[in-house]
C-alpha positions in Angstrom: 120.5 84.2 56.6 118.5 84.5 59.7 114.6 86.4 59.3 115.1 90.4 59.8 112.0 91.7 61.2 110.8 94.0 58.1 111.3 89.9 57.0 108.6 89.0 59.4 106.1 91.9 59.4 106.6 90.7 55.3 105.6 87.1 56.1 102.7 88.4 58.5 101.3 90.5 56.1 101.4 87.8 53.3 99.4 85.2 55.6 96.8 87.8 56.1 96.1 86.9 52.7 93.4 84.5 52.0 94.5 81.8 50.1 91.0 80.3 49.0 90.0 82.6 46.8 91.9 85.1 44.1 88.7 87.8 45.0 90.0 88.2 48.2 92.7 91.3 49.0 93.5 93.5 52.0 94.0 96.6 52.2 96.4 98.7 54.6 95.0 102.1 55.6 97.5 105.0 56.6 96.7 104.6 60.0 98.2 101.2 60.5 101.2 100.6 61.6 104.1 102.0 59.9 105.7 98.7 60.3 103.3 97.2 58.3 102.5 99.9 55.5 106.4 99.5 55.0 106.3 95.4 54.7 103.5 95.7 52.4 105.7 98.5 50.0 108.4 95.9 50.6 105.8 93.4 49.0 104.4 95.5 46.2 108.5 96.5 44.9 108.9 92.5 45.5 105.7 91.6 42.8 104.0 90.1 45.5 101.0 92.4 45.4 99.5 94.0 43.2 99.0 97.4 45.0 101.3 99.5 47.3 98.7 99.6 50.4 97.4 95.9 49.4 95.5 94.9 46.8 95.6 91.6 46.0 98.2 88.9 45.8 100.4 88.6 42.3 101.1 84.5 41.5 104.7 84.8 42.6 102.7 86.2 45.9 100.2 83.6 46.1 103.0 80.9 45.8 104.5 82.9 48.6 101.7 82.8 50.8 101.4 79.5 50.0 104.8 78.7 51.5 104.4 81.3 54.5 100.7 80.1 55.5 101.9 76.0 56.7 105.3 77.3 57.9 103.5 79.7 60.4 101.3 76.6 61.1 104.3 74.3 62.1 105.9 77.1 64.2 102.6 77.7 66.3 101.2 74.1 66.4 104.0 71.9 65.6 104.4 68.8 63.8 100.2 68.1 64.4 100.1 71.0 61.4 101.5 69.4 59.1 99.3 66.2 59.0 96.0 66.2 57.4 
């Protein structure tokens, strides 16, 4: 299955997420882009965060931006991403 784009604006939105700290949430005001107020109701029906506009990442959305975050990192930068 190849990535849709409400897919992507989904996987964008997740690695605006930081990952360091649980405190941490975003939050999408009604005069973003519809694109992305829709990928982050996409996220919230999904139980990946916990509001509809943001909020802050559920576990099951934490594990996801923990997948998303290294993935965008070896698409952009390449193989040097992945060591460490």
């Amino acid at each position: 299955m190849p990535y849709t784009t409400e897919l992507v604006h989904e996987l964008n939105a997740l690695t605006r997420f930081s990952l360091d700290s649980g405190q941490q949430g975003i939050k999408v005001h009604k005069t973003a882009d519809p694109a992305v107020i829709a990928a982050v109701q996409r996220l919230h029906a999904k139980g990946l965060v916990t509001q509809t506009d943001g909020g802050y990442l559920t576990s099951l959305g934490h594990e996801a931006a923990e997948l998303a975050t290294p993935l965008l990192g070896i698409l952009t930068e390449g193989a040097a991403a992945t060591v460490g």
